[in-house]
C-alpha positions in Angstrom: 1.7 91.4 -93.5 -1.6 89.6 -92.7 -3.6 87.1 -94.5 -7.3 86.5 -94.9 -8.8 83.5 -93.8 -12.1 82.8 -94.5 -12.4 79.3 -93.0 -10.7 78.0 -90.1 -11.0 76.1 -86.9 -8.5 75.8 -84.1 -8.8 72.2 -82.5 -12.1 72.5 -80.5 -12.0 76.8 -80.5 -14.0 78.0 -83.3 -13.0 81.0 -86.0 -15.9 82.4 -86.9 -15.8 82.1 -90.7 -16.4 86.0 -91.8 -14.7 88.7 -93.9 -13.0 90.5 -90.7 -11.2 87.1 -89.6 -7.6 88.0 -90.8 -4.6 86.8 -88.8 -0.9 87.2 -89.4 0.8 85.4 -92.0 3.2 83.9 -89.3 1.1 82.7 -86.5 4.0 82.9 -84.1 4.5 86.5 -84.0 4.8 88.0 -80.8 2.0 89.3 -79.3 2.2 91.7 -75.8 -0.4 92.8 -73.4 1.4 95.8 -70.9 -0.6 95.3 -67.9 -0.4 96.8 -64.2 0.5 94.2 -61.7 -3.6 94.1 -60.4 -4.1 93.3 -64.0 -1.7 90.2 -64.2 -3.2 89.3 -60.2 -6.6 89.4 -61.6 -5.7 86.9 -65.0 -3.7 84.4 -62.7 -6.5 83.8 -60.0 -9.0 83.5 -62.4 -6.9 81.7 -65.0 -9.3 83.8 -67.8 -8.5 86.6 -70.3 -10.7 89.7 -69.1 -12.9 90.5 -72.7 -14.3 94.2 -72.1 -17.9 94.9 -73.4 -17.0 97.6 -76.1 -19.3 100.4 -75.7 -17.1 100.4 -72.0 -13.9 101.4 -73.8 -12.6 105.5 -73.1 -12.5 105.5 -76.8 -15.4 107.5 -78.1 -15.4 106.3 -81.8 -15.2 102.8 -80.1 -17.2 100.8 -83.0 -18.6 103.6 -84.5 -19.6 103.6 -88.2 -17.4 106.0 -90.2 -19.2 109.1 -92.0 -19.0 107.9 -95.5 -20.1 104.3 -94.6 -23.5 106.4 -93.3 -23.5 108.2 -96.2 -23.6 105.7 -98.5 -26.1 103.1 -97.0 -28.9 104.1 -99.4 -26.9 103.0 -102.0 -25.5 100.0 -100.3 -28.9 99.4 -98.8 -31.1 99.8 -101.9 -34.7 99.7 -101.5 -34.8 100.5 -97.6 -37.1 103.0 -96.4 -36.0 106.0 -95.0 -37.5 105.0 -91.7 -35.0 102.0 -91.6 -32.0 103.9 -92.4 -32.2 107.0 -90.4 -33.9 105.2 -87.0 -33.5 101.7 -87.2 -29.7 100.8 -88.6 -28.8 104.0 -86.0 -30.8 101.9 -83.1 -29.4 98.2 -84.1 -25.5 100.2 -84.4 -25.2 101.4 -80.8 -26.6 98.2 -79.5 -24.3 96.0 -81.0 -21.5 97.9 -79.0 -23.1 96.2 -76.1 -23.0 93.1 -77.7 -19.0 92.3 -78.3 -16.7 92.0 -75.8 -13.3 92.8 -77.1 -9.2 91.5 -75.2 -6.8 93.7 -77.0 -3.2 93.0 -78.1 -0.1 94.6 -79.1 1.7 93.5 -82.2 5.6 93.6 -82.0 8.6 91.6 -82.9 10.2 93.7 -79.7 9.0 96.0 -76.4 7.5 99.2 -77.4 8.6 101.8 -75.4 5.3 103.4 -76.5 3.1 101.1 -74.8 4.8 101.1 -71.4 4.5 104.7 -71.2 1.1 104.9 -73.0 -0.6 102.6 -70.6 1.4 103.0 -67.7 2.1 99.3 -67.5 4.1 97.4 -64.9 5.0 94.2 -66.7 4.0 93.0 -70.7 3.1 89.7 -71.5 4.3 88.3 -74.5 2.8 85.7 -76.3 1.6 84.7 -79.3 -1.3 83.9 -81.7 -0.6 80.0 -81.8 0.2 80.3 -77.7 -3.5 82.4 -77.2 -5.0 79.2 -79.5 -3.7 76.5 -77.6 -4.2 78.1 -73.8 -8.1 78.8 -74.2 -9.6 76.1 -72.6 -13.6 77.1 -73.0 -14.6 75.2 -76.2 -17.5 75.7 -79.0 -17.5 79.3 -78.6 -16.5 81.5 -81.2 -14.1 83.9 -82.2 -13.2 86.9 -84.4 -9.7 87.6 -84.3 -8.1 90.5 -86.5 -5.6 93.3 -86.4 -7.4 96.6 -86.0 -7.0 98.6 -88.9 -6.6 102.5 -88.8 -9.0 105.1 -90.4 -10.6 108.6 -90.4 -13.4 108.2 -89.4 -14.6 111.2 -91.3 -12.9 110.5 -94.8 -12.6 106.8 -95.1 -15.3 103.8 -96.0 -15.8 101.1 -93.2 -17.9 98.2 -95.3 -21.5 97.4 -93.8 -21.4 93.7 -95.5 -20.5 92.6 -91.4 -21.8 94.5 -89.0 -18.8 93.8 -86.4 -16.1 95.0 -89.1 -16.4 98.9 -87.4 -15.1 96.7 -84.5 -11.8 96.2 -86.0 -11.5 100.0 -87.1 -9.9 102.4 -85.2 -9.1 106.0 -85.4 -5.2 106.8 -87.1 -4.5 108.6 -84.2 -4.3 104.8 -82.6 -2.2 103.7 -84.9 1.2 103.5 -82.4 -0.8 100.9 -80.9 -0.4 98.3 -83.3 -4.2 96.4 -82.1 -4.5 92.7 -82.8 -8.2 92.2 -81.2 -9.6 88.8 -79.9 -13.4 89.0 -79.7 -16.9 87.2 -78.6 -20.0 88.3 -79.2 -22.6 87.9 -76.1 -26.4 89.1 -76.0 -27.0 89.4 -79.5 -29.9 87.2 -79.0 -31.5 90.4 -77.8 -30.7 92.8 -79.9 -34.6 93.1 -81.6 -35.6 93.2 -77.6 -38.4 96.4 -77.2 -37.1 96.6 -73.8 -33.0 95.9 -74.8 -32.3 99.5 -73.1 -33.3 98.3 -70.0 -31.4 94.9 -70.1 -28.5 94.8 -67.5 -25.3 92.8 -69.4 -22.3 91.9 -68.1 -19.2 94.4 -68.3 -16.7 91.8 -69.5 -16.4 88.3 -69.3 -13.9 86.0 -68.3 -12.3 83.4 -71.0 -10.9 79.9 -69.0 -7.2 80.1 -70.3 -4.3 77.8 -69.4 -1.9 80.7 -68.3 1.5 78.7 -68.4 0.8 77.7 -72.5 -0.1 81.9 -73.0 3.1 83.0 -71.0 6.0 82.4 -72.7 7.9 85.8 -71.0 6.7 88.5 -68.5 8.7 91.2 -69.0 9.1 93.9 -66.1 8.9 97.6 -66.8 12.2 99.4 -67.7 13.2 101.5 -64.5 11.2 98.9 -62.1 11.5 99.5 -58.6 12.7 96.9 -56.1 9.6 96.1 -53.8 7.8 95.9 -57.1 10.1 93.9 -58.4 9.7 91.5 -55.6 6.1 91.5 -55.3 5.6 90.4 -59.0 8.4 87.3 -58.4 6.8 86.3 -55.6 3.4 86.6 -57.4 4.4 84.1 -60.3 6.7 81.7 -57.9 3.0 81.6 -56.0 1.7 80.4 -59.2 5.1 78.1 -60.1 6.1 80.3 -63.4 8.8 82.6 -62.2 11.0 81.4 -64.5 9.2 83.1 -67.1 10.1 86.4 -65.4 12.9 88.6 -67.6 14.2 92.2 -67.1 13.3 94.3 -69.7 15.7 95.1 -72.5 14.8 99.1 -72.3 16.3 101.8 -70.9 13.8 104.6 -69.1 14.8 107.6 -70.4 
């Protein structure tokens, strides 16, 4: 179950008070990113979480409005001109996907065998909600945090009353992946811009994170081979956490 909160601060990291902020009723439930090993090399050196501009995701309904949602902004909308809702919400919608930059989690009391094979991941970090709080060390910024919910895109109603809610809408055919999203918004600032189409923006971002407080277990893929095994032990005893290191509790099938 998850619970709306409409108001909420985390020490010095700001929840941006808005109708998509909804977290889980028990802020310690595990959360896991399956990653390659380059992927766990890349958020120890840097010490960051890795937030990916969305319009950059494979996903092609990545924050797209659904079709009844469209169909339904003259009502929603009353009084805009036609001009408005068939040009300009169209324009201001596909820029905004270059204006969020999304780090995406998996929600699960236990490994998903799913997601190893689905993202052909090498290790999964669990953590959690309250661990992610406390281990972000860049302060003042905002952000939305909420698990994705899962829709057709051609039946169901995605509200327009925030314009980032599509962001936390994905299609059913998703819905194994059980999403909890973290996410910043960037460039906004430029989203009236005459010349926004020709603005270069970053392709992600980096987040400063405390790594040991988001860690609490790196769990190693099921039927792991032994020179992997040993390069990702001697990658966390490099970085003084290899205790943290566990076997999975999987069988590869």
């Amino acid at each position: 179950m998850f619970g709306v909160i409409k108001n909420t601060c985390w020490g010095n990291i700001l929840i941006k008070q808005s109708i998509i902020i909804n977290i889980p009723d028990n802020i310690d439930a595990p959360l896991w990113r399956y990653i390659s090993i380059d992927r766990l090399i890349l958020l120890l050196e840097n010490s960051a979480l890795y937030f990916c501009r969305a319009d950059l995701f494979s996903d092609p309904l990545e924050g797209i409005q659904s079709g009844p949602t469209i169909a339904y902004r003259p009502v929603f909308f009353e009084g805009a001109t036609d001009h408005w809702l068939s040009e300009t919400m169209p324009m201001f919608d596909s820029r905004e996907r270059k204006c969020l930059y999304v780090n995406c989690w998996h929600n699960n009391y236990h490994e998903s065998e799913f997601m190893w094979k689905e993202y052909s991941a090498r290790v999964a970090i669990k953590s959690s909600l309250k661990r992610i709080k406390s281990s972000i060390l860049e302060t003042g910024r905002e952000f939305l945090v909420s698990p994705v919910n899962y829709i057709d895109h051609n039946k169901d109603f995605i509200s327009d009353a925030n314009s980032f809610y599509r962001f936390f809408c994905k299609n059913v055919s998703y819905k194994d992946e059980r999403e909890v999203r973290f996410a910043v918004i960037q460039n906004y600032e430029h989203l009236g811009d005459e010349d926004f189409d020709t603005l270069t923006f970053d392709n992600g971002i980096f987040i400063p994170i405390d790594y040991s407080r988001l860690i609490e277990k790196i769990i190693m893929y099921p039927s792991i081979q032994s020179d992997e095994h040993n390069r990702i032990y001697d990658l966390l005893k490099t970085y003084n956490i290899q205790n943290k290191l566990f076997p999975s509790m999987l069988t590869e099938k």
